[in-house]
C-alpha positions in Angstrom: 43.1 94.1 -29.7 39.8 92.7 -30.6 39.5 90.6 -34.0 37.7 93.3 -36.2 40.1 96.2 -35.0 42.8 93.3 -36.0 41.1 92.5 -39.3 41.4 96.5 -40.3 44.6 96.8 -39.2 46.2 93.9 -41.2 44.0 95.1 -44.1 45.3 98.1 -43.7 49.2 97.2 -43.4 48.2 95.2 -46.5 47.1 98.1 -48.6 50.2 100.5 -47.2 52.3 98.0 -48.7 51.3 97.8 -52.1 53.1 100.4 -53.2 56.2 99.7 -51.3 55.9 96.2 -52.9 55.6 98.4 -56.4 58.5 100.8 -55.8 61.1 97.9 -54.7 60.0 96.1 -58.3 60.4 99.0 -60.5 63.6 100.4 -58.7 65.5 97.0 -58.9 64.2 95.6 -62.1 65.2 99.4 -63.5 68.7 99.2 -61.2 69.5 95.4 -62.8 69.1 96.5 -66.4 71.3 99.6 -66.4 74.1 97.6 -64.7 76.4 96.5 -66.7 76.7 92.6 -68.4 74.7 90.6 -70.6 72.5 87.4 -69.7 72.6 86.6 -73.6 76.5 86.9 -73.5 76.9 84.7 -70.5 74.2 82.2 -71.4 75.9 81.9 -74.7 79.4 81.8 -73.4 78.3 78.7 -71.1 77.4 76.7 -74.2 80.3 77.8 -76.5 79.6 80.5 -79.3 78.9 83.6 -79.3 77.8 85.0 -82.7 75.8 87.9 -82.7 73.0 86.1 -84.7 73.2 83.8 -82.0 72.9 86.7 -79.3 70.6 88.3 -80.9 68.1 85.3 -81.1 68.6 84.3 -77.1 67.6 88.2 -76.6 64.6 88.1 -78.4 64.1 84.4 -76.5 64.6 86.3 -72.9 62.8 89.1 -74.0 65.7 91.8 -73.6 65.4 93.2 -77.5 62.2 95.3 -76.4 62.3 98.4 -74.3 63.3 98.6 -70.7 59.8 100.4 -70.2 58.2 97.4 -72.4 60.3 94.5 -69.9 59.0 96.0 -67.2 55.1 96.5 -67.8 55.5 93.2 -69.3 57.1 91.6 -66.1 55.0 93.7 -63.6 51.8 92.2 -65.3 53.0 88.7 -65.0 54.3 89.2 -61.3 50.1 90.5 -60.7 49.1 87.0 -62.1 51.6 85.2 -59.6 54.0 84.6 -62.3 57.7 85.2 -61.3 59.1 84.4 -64.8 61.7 81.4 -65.7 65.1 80.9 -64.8 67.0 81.7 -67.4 69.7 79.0 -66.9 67.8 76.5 -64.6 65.0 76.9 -67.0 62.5 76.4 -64.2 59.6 78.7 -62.6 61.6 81.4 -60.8 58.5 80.5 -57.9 59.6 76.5 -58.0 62.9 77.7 -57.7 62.2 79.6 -54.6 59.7 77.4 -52.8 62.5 74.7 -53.0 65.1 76.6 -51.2 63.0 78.2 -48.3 63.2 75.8 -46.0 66.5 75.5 -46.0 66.9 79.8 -45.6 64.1 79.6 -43.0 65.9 76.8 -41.1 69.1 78.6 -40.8 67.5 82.1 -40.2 64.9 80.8 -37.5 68.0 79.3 -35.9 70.2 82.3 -36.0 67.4 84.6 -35.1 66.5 82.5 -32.1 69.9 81.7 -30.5 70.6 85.3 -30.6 67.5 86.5 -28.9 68.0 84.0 -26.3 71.9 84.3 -25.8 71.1 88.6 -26.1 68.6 88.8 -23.9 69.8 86.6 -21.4 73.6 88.3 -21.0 71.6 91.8 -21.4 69.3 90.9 -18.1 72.1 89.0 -16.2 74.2 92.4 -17.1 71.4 94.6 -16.3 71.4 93.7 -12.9 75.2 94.9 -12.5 75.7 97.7 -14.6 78.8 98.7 -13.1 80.3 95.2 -12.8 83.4 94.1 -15.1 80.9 91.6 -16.7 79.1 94.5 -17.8 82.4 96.5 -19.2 83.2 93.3 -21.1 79.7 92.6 -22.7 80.0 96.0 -23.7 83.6 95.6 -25.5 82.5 92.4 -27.1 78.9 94.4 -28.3 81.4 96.5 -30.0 83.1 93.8 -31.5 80.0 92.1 -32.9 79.3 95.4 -35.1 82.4 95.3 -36.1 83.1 91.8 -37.7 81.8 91.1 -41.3 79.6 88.3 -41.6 81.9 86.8 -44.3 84.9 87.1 -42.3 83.4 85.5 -39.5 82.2 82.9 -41.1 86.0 82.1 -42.5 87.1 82.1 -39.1 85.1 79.7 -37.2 85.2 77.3 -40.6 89.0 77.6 -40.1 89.1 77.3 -36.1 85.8 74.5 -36.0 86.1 73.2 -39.3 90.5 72.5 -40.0 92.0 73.4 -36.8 89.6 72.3 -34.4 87.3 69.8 -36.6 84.3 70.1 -34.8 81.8 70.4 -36.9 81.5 70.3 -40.8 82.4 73.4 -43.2 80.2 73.3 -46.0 76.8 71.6 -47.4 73.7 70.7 -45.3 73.7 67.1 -45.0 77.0 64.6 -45.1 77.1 63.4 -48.9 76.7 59.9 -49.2 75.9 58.9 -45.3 72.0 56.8 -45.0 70.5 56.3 -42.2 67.0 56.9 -40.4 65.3 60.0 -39.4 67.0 60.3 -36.0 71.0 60.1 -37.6 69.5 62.6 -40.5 68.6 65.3 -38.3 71.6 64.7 -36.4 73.4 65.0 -39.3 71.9 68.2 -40.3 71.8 70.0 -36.4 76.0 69.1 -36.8 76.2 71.2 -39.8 74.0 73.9 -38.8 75.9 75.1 -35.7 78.3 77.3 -37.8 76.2 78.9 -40.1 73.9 79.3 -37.4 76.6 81.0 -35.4 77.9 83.1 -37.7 74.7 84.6 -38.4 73.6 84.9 -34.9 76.8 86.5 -33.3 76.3 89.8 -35.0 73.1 90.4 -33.2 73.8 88.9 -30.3 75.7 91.6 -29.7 73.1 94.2 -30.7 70.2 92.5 -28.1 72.6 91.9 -25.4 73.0 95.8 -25.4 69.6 96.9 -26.7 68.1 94.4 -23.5 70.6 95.6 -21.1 70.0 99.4 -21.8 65.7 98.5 -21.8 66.2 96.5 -18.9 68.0 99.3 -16.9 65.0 101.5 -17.6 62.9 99.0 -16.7 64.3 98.0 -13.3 64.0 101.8 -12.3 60.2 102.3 -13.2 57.6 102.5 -10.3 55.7 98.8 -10.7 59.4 97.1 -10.4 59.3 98.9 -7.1 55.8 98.3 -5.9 57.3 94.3 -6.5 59.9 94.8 -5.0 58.1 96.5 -1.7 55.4 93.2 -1.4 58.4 91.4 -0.8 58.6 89.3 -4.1 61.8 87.4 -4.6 64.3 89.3 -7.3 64.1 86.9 -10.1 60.3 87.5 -9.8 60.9 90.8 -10.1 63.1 90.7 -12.8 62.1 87.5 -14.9 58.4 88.0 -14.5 57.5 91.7 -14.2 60.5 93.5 -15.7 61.3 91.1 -18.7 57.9 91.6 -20.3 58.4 94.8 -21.3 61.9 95.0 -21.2 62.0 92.5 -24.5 59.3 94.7 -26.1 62.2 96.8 -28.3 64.0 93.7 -28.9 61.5 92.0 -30.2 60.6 95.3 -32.8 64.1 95.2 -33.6 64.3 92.0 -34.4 61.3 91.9 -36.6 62.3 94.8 -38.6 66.1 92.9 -39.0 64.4 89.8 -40.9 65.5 92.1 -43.9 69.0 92.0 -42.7 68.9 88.2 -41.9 67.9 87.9 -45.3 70.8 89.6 -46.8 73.5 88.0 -44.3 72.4 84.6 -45.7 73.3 85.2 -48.8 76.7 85.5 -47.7 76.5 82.5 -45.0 75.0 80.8 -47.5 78.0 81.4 -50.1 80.4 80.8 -47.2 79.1 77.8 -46.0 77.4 76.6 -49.3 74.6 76.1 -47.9 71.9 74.9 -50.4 69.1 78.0 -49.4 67.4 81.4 -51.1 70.3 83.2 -50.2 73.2 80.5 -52.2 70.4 80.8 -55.3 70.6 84.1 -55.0 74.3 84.4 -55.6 74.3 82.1 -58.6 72.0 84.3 -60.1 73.8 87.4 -59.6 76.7 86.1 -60.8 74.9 84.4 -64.1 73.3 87.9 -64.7 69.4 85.6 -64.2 67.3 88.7 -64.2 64.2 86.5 -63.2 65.7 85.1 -60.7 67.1 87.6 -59.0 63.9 89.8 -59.2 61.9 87.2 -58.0 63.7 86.8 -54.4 63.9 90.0 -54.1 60.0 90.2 -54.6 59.0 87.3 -52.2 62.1 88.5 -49.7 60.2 92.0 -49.9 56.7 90.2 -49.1 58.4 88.2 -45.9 59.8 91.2 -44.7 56.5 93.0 -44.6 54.7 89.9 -43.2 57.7 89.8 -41.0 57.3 93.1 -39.5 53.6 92.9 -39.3 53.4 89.8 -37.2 55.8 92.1 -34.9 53.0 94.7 -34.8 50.6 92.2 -33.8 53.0 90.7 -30.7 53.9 94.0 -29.8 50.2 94.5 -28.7 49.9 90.8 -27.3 51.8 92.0 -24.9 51.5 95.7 -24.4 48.2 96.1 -23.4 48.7 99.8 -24.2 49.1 99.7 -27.2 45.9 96.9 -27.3 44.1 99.3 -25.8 45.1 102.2 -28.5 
């Protein structure tokens, strides 16, 4: 894929997702006004009072006395100037808001993301290789389980079995409150109380690579260069870890890039679970404080990283598919 046929592309990725970007505004901001509940009510009820005067005036201060039609052209013209709106209860930039939680989100997503590509792919190949083996019959079973357990649930579980049971590693928060140290006992610190949300997040789709690699790898291992490798006399893990693997990973690695969408939504949960101070923990709060602003802006900029997200996919996909460079 040469630079200018990679310039039109992403220019033209950028344009088709304008009005996805437009749609996803106008359905959600349309979606959280009908719901039922009040911002004014609860903002008021937090301070004590709750007057109508008193309502009435915190409306007009939000902006929710105009029209919905008026809130949104009114909203969609600030989010055009980069303007995500305030808070209404942190009364911060809904942006600042963001921008300090992301690395936290990205941390705990990279890490889930990356353990279960690795663990995945590796029990998919190693499976792949025995198809008819009882390590194969009990990857499968535990696939099935995977699918099956609710992010929420799981994270319960290993917090009581890791956590109370077992204490293993810590429950809840990021860092230990109130420990100092240097850099080195800091990020120790923190790797000890990512393992679980990490885990939780990760299982779920280990489960889905381990069978989407196996299944690709199967196909793989049957295809005619596998055998031409095979027939110079290469050794097998050659064969499988050098030749096959390539394209083998290709539809996990499209899966997993379309799935950051998913990641995102699972953390809000971990994130709850574990309280874990990230996007997906902010998130929450503002659901449950009724913070318009704040909930429209991560869905915005969650909407933005999922395109990005699926476009850098794109891009590897040709890397290395030289077909598809070559289209």
């Amino acid at each position: 894929m040469s630079s200018n046929s990679l310039a039109v592309y992403i220019l033209r990725r950028a344009l088709q997702a304008i009005p996805v970007v437009v749609g996803i505004v106008v359905l959600n901001f349309t979606l959280l006004h009908l719901a039922p509940g009040d911002p004014a009510l609860v903002y008021v009820g937090e301070s004590g009072g709750a007057t109508e005067e008193i309502l009435k005036a915190v409306r007009k201060e939000f902006g929710l006395d105009k029209s919905l039609t008026e809130q949104l052209w009114i909203y969609g013209k600030k989010v055009l100037s980069g303007d995500l709106g305030f808070s209404y209860f942190q009364g911060k930039p809904v942006l600042e808001l963001i921008l300090e939680k992301i690395p936290q989100t990205a941390l705990l997503i990279l890490t889930a993301m990356f353990l279960a590509i690795l663990v995945g792919v590796l029990t998919g190949v190693i499976v792949a290789q025995r198809p008819s083996s009882f390590g194969s019959a009990v990857v499968t079973i535990l696939s099935l389980f995977g699918f099956a357990m609710p992010v929420f649930w799981l994270g319960i579980m290993l917090i009581l079995a890791f956590s109370l049971y077992i204490p293993l590693f810590p429950g809840h928060g990021m860092l230990t409150v109130g420990v100092e140290g240097g850099i080195l006992q800091t990020l120790q610190d923190l790797l000890h109380h990512l393992v679980l949300p990490a885990s939780t997040l990760g299982i779920i789709y280990v489960a889905q690579y381990s069978r989407l690699s196996r299944a690709s790898m199967l196909e793989v291992i049957g295809s005619d260069y596998v055998r031409t490798a095979r027939a110079k006399g290469l050794s097998e893990q050659v064969v499988i870890y050098k030749h096959a693997l390539r394209n083998a990973i290709l539809p996990v690695l499209t899966v997993a890039g379309i799935q950051i969408g998913h990641l995102l939504a699972g953390a809000v949960l971990v994130e709850t679970v574990f309280s874990w101070p990230g996007m997906g923990r902010l998130m929450f709060d503002g659901i449950l404080r009724r913070d318009y602003p704040l909930i429209m802006g991560i869905l915005i900029f969650s909407s933005v990283m999922v395109i990005i997200a699926n476009l850098v996919t794109d891009i590897l996909y040709g890397v290395l598919d030289p077909r598809i460079r070559r289209k």
